[in-house]
C-alpha positions in Angstrom: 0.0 0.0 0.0 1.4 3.4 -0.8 1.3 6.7 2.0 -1.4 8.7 1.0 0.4 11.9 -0.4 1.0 11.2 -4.3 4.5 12.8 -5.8 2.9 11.6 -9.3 1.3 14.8 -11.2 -0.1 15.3 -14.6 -1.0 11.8 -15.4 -2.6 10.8 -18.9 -6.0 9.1 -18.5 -4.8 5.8 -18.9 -2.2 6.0 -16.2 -4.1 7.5 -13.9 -7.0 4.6 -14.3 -4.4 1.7 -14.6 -2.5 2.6 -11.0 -6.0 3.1 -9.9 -6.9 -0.2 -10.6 -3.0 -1.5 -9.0 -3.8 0.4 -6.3 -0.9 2.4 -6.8 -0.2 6.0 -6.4 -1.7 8.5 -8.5 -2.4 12.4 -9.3 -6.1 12.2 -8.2 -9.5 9.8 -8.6 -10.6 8.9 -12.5 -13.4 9.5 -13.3 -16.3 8.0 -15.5 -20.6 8.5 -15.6 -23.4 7.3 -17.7 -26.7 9.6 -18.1 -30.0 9.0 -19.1 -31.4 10.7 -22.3 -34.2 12.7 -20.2 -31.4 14.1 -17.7 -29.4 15.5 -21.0 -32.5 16.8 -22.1 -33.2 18.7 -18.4 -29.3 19.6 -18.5 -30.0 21.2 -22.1 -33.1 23.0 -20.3 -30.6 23.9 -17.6 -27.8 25.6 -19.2 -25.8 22.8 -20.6 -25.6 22.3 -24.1 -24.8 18.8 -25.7 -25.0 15.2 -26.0 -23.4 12.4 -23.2 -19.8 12.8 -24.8 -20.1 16.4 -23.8 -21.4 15.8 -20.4 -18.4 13.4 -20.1 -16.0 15.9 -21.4 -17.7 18.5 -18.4 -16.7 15.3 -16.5 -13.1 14.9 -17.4 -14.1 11.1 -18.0 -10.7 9.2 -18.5 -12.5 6.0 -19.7 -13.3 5.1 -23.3 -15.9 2.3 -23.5 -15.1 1.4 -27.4 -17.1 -2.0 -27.8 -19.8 -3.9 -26.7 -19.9 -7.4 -27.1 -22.9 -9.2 -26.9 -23.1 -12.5 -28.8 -27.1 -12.5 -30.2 -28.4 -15.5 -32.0 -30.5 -13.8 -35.0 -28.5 -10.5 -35.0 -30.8 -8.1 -36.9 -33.6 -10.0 -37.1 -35.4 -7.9 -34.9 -39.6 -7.4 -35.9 -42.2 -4.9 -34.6 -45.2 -7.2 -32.8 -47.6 -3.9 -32.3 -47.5 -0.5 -31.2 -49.4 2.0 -29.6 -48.8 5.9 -29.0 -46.2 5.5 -26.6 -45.1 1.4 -26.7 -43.6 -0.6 -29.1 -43.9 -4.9 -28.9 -40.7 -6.3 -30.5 -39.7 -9.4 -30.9 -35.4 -8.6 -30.6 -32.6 -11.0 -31.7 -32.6 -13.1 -28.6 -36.2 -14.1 -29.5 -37.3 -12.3 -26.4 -40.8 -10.2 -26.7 -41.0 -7.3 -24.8 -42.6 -3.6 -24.5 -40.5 -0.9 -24.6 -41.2 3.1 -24.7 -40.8 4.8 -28.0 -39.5 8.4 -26.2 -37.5 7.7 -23.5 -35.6 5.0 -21.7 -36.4 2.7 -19.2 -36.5 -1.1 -18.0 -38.9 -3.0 -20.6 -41.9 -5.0 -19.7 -40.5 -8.9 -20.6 -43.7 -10.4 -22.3 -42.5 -13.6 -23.8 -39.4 -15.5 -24.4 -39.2 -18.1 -27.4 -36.1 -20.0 -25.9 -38.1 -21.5 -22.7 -36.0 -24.7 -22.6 -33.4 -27.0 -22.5 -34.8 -28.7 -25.8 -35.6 -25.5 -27.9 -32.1 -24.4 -26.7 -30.6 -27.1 -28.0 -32.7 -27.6 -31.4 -32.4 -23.7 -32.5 -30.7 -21.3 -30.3 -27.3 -22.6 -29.8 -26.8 -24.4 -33.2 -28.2 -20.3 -34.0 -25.7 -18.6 -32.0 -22.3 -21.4 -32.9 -23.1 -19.9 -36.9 -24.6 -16.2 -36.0 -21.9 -13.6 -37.3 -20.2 -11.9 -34.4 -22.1 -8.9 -32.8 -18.8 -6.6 -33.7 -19.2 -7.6 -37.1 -21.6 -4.7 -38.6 -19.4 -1.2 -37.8 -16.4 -3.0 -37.2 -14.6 -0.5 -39.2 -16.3 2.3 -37.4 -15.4 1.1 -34.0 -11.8 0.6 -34.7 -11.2 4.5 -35.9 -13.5 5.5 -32.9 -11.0 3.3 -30.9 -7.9 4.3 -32.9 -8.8 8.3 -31.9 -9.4 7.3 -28.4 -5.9 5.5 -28.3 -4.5 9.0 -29.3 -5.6 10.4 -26.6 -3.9 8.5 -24.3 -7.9 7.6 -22.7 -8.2 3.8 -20.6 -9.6 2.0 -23.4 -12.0 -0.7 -22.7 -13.7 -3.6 -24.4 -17.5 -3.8 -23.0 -19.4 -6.9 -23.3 -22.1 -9.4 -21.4 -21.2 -12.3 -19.4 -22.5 -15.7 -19.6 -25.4 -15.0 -16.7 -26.6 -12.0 -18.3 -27.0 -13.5 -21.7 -28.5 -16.5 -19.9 -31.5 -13.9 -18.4 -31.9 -11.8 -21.5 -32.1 -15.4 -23.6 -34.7 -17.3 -21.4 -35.7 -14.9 -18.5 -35.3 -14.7 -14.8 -37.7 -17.3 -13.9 -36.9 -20.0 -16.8 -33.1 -19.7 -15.8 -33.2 -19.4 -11.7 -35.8 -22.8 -11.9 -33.1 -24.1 -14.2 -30.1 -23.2 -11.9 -31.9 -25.4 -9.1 -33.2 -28.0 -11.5 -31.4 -28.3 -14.5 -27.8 -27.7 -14.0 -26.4 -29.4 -17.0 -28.1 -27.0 -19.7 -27.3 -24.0 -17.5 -23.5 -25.4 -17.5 -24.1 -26.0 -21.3 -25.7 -22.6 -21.9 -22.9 -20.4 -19.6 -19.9 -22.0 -21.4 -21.4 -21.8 -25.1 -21.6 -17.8 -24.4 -18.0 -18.0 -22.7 -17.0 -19.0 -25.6 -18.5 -16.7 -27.9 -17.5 -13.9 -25.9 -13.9 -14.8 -25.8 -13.8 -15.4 -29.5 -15.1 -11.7 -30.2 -12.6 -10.7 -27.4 -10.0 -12.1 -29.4 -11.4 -10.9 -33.0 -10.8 -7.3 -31.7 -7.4 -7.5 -30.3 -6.2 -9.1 -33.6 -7.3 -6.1 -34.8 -4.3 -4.2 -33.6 -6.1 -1.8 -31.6 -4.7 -0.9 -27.9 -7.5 -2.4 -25.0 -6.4 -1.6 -21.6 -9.1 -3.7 -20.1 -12.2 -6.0 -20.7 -15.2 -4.3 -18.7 -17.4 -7.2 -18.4 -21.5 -6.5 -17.7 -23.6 -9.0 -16.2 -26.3 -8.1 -13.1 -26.6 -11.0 -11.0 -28.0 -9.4 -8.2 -31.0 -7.4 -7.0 -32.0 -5.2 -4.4 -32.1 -7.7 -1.3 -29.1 -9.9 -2.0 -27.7 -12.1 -5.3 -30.2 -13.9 -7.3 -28.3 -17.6 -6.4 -26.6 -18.2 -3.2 -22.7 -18.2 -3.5 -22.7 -22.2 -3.5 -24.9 -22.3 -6.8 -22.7 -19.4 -8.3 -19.6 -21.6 -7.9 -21.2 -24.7 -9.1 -22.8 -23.3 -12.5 -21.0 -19.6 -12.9 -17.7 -19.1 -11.6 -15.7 -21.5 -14.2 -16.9 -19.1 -17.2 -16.4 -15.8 -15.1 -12.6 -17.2 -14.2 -12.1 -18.2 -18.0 -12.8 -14.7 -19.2 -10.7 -13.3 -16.4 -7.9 -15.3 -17.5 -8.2 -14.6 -21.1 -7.9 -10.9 -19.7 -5.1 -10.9 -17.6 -2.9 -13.6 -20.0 -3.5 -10.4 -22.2 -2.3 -7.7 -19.9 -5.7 -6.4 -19.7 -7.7 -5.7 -16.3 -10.9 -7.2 -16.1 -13.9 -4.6 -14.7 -17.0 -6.2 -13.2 -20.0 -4.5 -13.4 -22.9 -6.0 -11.8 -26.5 -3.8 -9.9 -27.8 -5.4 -6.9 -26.3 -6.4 -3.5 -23.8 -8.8 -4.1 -22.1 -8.6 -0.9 -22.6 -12.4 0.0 -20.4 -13.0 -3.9 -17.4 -10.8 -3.5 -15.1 -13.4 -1.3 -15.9 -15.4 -5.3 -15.1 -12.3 -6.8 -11.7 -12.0 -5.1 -11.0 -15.3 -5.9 -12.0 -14.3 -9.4 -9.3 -12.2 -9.6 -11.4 -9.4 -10.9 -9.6 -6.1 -10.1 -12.8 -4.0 -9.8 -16.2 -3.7 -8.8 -18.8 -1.5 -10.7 -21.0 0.7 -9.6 -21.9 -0.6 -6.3 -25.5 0.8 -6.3 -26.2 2.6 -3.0 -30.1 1.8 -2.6 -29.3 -1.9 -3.2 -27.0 -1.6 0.5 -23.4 -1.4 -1.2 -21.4 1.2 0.4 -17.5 2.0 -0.7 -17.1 2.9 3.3 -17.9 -0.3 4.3 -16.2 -2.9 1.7 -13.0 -0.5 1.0 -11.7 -1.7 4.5 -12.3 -5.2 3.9 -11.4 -5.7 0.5 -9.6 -2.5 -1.0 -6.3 -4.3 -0.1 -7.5 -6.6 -3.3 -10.5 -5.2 -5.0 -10.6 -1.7 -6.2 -14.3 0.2 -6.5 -15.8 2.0 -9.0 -18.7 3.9 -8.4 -21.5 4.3 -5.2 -22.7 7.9 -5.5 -25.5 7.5 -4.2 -28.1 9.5 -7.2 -31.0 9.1 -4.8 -29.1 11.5 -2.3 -28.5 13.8 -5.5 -31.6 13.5 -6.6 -33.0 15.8 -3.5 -30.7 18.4 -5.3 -29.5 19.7 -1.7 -25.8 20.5 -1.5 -24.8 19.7 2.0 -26.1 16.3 1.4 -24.5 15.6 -1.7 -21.1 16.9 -0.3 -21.6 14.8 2.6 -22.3 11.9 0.5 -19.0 12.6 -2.0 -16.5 13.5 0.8 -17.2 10.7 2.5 -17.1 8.1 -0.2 -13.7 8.9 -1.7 -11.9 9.1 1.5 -13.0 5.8 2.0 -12.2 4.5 -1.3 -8.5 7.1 -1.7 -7.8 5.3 1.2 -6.3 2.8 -0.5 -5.9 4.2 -3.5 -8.2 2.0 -5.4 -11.5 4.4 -6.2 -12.7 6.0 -9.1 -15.6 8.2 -9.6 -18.9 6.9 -11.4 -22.6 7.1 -10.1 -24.3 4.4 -8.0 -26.0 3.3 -12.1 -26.5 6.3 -13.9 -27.3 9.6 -13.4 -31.3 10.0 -13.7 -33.5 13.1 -14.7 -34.3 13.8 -10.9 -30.5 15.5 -10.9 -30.4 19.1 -12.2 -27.3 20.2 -13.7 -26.3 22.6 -10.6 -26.3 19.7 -8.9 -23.7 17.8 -11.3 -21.9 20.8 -11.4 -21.0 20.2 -8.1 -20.5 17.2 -7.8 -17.8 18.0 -10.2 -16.4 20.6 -8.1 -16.5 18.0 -5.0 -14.4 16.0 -7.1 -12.0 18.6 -7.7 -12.1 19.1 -3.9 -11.9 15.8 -2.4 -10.9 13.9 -4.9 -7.1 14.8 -5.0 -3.9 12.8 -3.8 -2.2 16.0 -3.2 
C-alpha cells in the first residue's frame, strides 16, 4: 500500500485509471458516468448544451468504453409485434418479446421468451448462435477509428461486453433460468460456457485487430436489491468457471478485467476476489453497497468503481450531496483503489447545478495532493 500523499502529477488518462486499478499512487480519482437521455435533455433546459460525450467531457471522464460485445443469435432480425402511441412490442434477436417506450428510456416490460428450454435451446438457439456472425461484425470498421482516436488520446480504453449470466437472463428470462439453476444444471453449465466461448472469440477478433485495449469491462447483473439472485454455493457450481475463463483470457492479455454488476452482491465478492477481478462496478447505494464499508475489507484486493448514491442527488440539496462525495472517496483514496462513477446512472431527478457540483467536489476531495 502506498502513503497517502502522491509525488505523481499530470498523469494521462490511462495511467491515472491503470495505477487506480493496481492500487498504486496516483495524481487524483478517475473519473467516469453514464446519463440518461431525459437528464441531458433537463441539463439542455438547464444551461448545458450537448449530447453524453459532452457531459463526459464536463466530467473529465478518462475512460473510453469502445465495444460492446454481446453475442445474439439472429442478429438483426429484430420485428415490430404492435405498437401504440407510446409502446412498441418487438420481438429482438434473442427471440425475447417485450414492450419498450418509444420516447424515452427505461426497463422493458418482458412479455415472452421463445427459448423456454433445454430442448428449444438445443434444437435452435445454440446451433443459432455457434453460426450467427459476431455482434462486432456490422461497424467494425467504425469502431476501430472511434477506438484508434481514443488510443490518441492516451484515454483507458476498454472492451465492453455481457457475461455468460446475463446472456442467460436476457435469452430465457429470470424465472426459466433461476428454476433451471436449481433444477437443471447441466443445460445452465451448457448454456454459460457456449456464451463464454462466444464472448472470448469476439474478445480475441478485436485485439487481432491491432487496436490498444487496456481492459475487458465485463457486464452482467446477477443481483438485486435484497441480496444475489443464487446463493454463492450455486454461483460456484454453475457460474464461476466461465467468469474465471474470461478473467484469465484478460489478464494472460495484460488487460484488467472490470466487473459490473447492480444489486447487493455482498454475499459474492469473497468469489469475486477469488475471481481475480480487479474491480467492482457501480456498487448501487439503494441496493445496500457502500465503498465505506467494503474499501476496509477488501480495498487491499479489489478496487471500487462507483456508489454515489443519485438518490441523495436527486434531493438536489448540496450539503447532502457533499456529505455523501467527501465521504465516499476518503473511503475509497484510502487505499488508493477508487474511481468516480454514479451508483447506475445519473437520472433526470439531478439538475445540472447539482452535477456541477458534484464535479467541483471532485475537484475538492478527490485529490492525492
Amino acid at each position: 500500500m502506498t502513503s497517502s500523499t502522491s509525488s505523481v502529477t499530470q498523469l494521462t488518462s490511462r495511467q491515472r485509471m491503470t495505477r487506480m486499478l493496481e492500487r498504486k499512487d496516483h495524481d487524483r480519482i478517475p473519473r467516469h458516468d453514464g446519463y440518461w437521455p431525459e437528464t441531458l435533455a433537463r441539463w439542455n433546459m438547464e444551461g448545458f448544451v450537448g449530447d453524453a460525450d459532452a457531459a463526459l467531457q464536463a466530467l473529465g471522464s478518462d475512460v473510453a468504453q469502445v465495444v460492446f460485445v454481446w453475442p445474439r443469435p439472429f442478429p438483426g432480425q429484430e420485428q415490430v409485434l404492435e405498437e401504440d402511441e407510446k409502446t412498441r412490442v418487438i420481438k429482438d434477436s434473442m427471440g425475447q418479446v417485450q414492450r419498450v417506450w418509444k420516447d424515452k428510456w427505461g426497463t422493458p416490460e418482458h412479455i415472452a421468451f421463445d427459448c423456454d428450454g433445454a430442448q428449444r435451446w438445443r434444437d435452435v438457439y445454440k446451433p443459432a448462435l455457434l453460426k450467427a456472425q459476431p455482434s462486432i461484425a456490422g461497424n467494425l470498421d467504425k469502431t476501430l477509428e472511434t477506438w484508434r482516436e481514443q488510443d490518441r488520446q492516451e484515454k483507458f480504453c476498454a472492451i465492453c461486453g455481457i457475461e455468460s449470466f446475463e446472456a442467460m437472463r436476457q435469452l430465457v428470462g429470470d424465472e426459466v433460468l433461476l428454476m433451471a439453476m436449481a433444477e437443471d444444471a447441466d443445460w445452465v453449465i451448457d448454456m454459460s460456457a457456449t456464451y463464454t466461448d462466444l464472448i472470448i472469440n469476439e474478445w480475441q477478433i478485436l485485439l487481432d485487430k491491432g487496436s490498444r485495449a487496456d481492459a475487458m469491462w465485463l457486464f452482467g447483473d446477477v443481483g438485486y436489491n435484497s441480496g444475489p439472485f443464487f446463493s454463492p454455493a450455486m454461483y460456484r457450481q454453475l457460474i464461476q468457471a466461465d467468469h474465471q475463463r474470461l478473467v484469465r483470457f484478460a489478464h494472460e492479455k495484460g488487460l484488467k478485467l472490470i466487473y459490473h454488476t447492480d444489486g447487493d452482491v455482498r454475499p459474492l465478492l469473497d468469489s469475486f476476489v477469488e475471481n481475480g477481478y480487479d474491480c467492482l462496478q457501480p456498487m448501487e447505494a439503494k441496493a445496500y453497497m457502500d465503498v465505506r464499508d467494503l474499501a476496509p475489507r477488501y480495498g487491499d484486493r479489489l478496487s471500487f468503481f462507483g456508489n454515489i448514491d443519485m438518490t441523495v442527488a436527486s434531493r438536489n440539496d448540496r450539503d447532502e450531496v457533499e456529505e455523501e462525495v467527501r465521504s465516499k472517496l476518503a473511503a475509497g483514496m484510502a487505499t488508493h483503489g477508487y474511481a468516480y462513477h454514479s451508483d447506475h446512472s445519473v437520472p433526470p431527478d439531478v439538475s445540472w447545478q447539482t452535477y456541477q457540483w458534484i464535479i467541483e467536489l471532485l475537484d475538492k476531495y478527490g485529490r492525492y495532493e
